[in-house]
C-alpha positions in Angstrom: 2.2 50.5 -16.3 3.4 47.8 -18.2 6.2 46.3 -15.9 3.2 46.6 -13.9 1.2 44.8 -15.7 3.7 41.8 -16.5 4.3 41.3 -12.6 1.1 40.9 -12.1 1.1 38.0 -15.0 4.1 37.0 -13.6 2.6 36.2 -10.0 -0.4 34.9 -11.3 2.1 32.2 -13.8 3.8 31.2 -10.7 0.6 30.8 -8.8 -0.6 28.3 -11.6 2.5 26.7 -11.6 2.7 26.1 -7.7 -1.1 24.3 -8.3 -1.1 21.1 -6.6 -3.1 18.3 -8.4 -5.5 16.4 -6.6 -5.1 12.8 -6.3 -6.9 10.6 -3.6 -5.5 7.4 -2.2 -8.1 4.5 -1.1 -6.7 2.2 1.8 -7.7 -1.5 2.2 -8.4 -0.8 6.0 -8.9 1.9 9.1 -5.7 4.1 9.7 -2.9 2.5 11.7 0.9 2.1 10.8 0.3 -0.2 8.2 0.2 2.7 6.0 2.7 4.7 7.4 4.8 5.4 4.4 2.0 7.5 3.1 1.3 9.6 5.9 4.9 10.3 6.1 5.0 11.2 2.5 2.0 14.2 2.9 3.4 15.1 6.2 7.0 15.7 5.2 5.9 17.7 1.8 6.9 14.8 -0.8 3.5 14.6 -1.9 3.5 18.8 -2.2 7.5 18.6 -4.0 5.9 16.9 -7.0 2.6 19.1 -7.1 0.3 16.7 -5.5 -2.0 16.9 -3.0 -3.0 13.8 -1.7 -6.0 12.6 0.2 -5.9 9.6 2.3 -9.1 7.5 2.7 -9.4 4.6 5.1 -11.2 1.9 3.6 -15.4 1.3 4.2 -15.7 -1.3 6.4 -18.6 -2.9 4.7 -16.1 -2.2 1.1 -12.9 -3.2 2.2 -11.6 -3.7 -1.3 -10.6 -0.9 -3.4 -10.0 -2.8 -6.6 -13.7 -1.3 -8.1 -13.1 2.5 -7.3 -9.5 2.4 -8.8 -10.9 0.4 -11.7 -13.9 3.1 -12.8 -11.8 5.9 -11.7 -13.6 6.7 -8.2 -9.9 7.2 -6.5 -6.5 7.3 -8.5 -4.7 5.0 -6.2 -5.4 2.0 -4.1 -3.9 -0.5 -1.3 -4.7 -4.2 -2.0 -3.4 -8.0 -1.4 -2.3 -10.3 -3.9 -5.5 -10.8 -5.2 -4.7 -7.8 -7.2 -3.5 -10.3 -9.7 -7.3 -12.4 -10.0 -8.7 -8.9 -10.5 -6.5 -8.2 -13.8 -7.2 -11.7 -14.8 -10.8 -10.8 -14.5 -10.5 -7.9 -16.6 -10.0 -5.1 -14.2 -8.0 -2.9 -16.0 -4.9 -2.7 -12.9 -1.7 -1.7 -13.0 0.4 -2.9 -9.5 3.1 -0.6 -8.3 4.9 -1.6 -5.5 4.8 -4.4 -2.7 5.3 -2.9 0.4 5.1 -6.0 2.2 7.1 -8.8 0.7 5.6 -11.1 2.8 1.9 -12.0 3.5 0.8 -10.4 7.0 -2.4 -12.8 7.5 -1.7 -16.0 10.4 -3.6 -18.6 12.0 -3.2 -17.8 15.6 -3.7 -20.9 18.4 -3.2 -20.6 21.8 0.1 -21.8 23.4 -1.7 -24.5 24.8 -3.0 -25.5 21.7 -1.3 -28.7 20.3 -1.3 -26.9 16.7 2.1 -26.6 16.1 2.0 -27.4 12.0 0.1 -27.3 9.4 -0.6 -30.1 8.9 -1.8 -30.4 12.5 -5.1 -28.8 11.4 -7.1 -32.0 10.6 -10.2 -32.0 12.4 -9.8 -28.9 14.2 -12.4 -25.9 14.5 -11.5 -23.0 12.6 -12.7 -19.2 11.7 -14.6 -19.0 8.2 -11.2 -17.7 6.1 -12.1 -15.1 3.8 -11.5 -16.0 0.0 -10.2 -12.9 -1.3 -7.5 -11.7 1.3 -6.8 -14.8 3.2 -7.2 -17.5 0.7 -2.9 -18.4 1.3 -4.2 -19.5 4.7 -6.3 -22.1 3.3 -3.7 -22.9 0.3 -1.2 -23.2 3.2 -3.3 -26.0 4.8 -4.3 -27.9 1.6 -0.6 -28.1 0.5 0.1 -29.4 3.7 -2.5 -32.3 2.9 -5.8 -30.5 4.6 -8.9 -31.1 3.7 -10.1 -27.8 4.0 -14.0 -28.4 3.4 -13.9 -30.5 6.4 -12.7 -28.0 8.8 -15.4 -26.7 11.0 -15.5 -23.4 10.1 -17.1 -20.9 13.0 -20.0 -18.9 11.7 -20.9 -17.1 14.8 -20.4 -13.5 15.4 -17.9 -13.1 17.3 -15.0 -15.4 16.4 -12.4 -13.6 19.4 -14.5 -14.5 21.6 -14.9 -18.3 20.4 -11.3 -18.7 20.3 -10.6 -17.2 24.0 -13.5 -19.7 25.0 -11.7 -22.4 23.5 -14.5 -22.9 20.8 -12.6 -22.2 17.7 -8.9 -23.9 17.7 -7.7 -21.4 15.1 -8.3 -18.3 14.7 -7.2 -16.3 11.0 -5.4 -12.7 12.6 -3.1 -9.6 10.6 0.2 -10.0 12.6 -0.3 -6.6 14.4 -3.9 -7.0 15.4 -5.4 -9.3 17.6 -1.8 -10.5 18.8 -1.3 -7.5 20.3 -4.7 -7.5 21.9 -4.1 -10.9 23.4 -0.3 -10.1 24.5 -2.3 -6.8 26.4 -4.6 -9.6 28.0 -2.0 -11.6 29.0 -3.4 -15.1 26.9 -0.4 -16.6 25.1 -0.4 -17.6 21.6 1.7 -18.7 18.4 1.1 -17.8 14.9 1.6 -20.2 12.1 2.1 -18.2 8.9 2.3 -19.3 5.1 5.8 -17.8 5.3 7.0 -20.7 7.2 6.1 -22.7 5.0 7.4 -21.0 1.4 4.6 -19.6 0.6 6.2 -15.6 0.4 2.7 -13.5 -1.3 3.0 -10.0 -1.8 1.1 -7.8 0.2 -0.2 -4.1 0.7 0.2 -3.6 -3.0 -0.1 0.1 -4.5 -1.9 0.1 -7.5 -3.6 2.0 -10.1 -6.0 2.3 -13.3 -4.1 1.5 -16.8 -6.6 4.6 -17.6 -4.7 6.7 -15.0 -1.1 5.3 -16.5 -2.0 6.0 -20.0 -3.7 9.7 -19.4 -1.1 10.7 -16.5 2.3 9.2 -16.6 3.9 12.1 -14.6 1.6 11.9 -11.9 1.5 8.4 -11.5 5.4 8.1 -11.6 5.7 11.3 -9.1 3.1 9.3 -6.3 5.3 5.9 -6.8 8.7 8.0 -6.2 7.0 10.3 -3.5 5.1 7.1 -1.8 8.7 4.8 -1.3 10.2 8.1 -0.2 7.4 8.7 2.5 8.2 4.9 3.3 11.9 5.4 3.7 11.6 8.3 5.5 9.6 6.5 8.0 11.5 3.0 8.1 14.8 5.5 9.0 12.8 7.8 11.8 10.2 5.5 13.7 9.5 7.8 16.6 8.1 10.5 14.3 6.5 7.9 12.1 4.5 6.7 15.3 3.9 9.8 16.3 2.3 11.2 12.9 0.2 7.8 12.5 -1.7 8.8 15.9 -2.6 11.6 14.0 -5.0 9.6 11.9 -5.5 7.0 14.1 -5.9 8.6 18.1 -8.0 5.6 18.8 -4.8 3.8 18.9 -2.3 4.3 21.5 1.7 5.0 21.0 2.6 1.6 22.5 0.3 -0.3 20.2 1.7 1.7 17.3 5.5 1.1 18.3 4.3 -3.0 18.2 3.0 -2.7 14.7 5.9 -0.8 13.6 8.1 -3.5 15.4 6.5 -5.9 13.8 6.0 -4.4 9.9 9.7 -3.4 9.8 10.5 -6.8 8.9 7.5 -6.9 6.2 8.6 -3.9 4.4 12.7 -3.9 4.9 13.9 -7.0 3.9 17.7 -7.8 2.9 19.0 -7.9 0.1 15.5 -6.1 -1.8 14.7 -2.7 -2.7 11.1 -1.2 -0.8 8.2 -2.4 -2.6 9.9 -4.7 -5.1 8.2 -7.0 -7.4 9.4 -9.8 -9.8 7.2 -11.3 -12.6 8.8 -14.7 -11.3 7.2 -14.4 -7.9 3.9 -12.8 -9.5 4.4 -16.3 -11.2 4.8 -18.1 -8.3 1.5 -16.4 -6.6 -0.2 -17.3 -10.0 0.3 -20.7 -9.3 -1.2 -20.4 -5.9 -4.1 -19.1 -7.2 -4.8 -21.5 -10.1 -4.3 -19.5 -12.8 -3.5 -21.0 -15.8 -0.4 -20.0 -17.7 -2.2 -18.7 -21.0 -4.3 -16.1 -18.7 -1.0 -15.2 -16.8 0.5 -14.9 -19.9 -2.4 -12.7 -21.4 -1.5 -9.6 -18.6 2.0 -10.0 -17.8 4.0 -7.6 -20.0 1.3 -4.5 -18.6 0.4 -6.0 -15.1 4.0 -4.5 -13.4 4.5 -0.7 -13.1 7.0 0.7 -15.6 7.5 4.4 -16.1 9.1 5.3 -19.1 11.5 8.1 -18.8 9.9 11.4 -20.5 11.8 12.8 -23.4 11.6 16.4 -22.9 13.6 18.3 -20.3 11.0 18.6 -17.1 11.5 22.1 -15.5 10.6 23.1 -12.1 8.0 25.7 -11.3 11.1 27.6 -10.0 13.8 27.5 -12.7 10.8 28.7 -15.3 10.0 31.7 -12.5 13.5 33.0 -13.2 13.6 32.4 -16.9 10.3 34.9 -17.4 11.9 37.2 -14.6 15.0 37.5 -16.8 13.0 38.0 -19.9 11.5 40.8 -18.6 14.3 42.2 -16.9 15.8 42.5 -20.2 13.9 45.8 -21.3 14.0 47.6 -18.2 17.9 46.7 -18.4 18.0 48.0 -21.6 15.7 51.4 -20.5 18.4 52.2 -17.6 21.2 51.9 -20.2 19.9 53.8 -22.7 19.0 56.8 -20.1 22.0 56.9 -19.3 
């Protein structure tokens, strides 16, 4: 009755101990490969190796920011651009991660025929209104470049695709694997002039989360970083399968539109000579600049602003090896019964 009864303790222990925890992971937009790494990482049981199970939210179109829910401690993790920085400043309590894209992703688009070819060719020209959150190295870009900016006439209409395929906006401001793709599909030709070009190399599709989270949950936080990059490896080295489990989440999107984004990202996320989703206080510096913040309030956030995990001091023991240290203990007396009958 007893070795009974410790069995059943026994199952129940390793039942608790196989408990996944429940994190949730807020996108900055709708599902599509720019977010593949994570998809991978549920798919291929990284999450589930470190006892996490993760859900994957695609952002609310009418909320595309997810710097407030990680903030009050709606979602655990979030996706965001640079601005992640401005946030922190501002006193969001935020805690970046990883870069997964080491350059910024947003272009101005023009068509071929378009005698845009710089830009500093901008002046006078017709333009989409640039959002001043996520886009705002689009307008830095120009302004360095000796731009007026305010006297661009921006396009307030509602639909800005349409303007610029009716030749009533010059430039349009596009994510490098969105509407190129549709306009290559429609056979209009186009160039992209991107703040790359021109120096300007902002972080982008930044994993963050909560100081809260950090300071309450170290282990889970470091386990969804080193579970997240290997989801990201694991679908940088196996594209097929990575395009293939993406249409899972995102069926509206076809296989060939997929492969283009992937294509294209590969070069965002891979880059020589840098680790996935590095980050270097000298560049956060750099972007800093770009933003206008001052030194002091740089200064103020930069020794907590970067990820660091501090290595635990205690041994960490898997769910498995402690399964076999109880089973031994309690093999021990019914070892010692059999000898003892005999």
């Amino acid at each position: 009755m007893l070795i009974k009864g410790l069995i059943i303790v026994l199952g129940l222990f390793c039942c608790q101990l196989q408990a996944q925890e429940p994190v949730t992971l807020q996108l900055k937009w709708t599902h599509q490969f720019q977010f593949s790494g994570y998809y991978m990482a549920k798919h291929k049981g990284f999450y589930k190796e470190v006892g996490l199970d993760v859900n994957i939210l695609p952002a609310k179109l009418s909320m595309l920011d997810s710097f407030d829910a990680v903030a009050q401690g709606e979602v655990q993790f979030g996706i965001g651009h640079s601005g992640v920085l401005q946030q922190r400043i501002a006193g969001k309590p935020l805690v970046a991660m990883a870069a997964i894209l080491q350059f910024s992703p947003y272009c101005w688009m023009v068509k071929d025929s378009s005698d845009i070819f710089h830009a500093r060719d901008f002046i006078t020209k017709r333009v989409t209104t640039s959002g001043k959150r996520e886009n705002t190295e689009l307008l830095i870009m120009l302004q360095r470049s000796g731009i007026n900016t305010d006297r661009l006439a921006h396009y307030e209409g509602d639909n800005p695709t349409r303007a610029w395929i009716d030749n009533k906006v010059d430039a349009m401001q596009v994510y490098v694997t969105d509407l190129p793709y549709y306009m290559a599909q429609q056979g209009i030709a186009h160039r992209l002039i991107c703040p790359q070009r021109y120096g300007m190399d902002l972080y982008a599709d930044i994993l963050f989360t909560s100081q809260s989270m950090l300071k309450n949950h170290p282990q889970t936080v470091e386990s969804f970083y080193q579970a997240s990059l290997k989801g990201w490896r694991y679908a940088m080295m196996n594209m097929d399968e990575a395009i293939a489990v993406t249409q899972q989440y995102a069926p509206h999107k076809s296989p060939h539109q997929l492969a283009y984004e992937a294509e294209v990202l590969k070069g965002y996320v891979t880059v020589p000579s840098t680790h996935l989703g590095n980050m270097s206080m000298a560049k956060w510096r750099l972007i800093a600049d770009l933003y206008g913040v001052e030194q002091s309030d740089f200064d103020k956030v930069k020794a907590s602003f970067i990820y660091k995990y501090q290595e635990p001091e205690r041994l960490q023991l898997s769910w498995m090896l402690l399964a076999a240290i109880i089973i031994s203990i309690i093999s021990i007396p019914l070892y010692l019964r059999l000898i003892f009958k005999k």
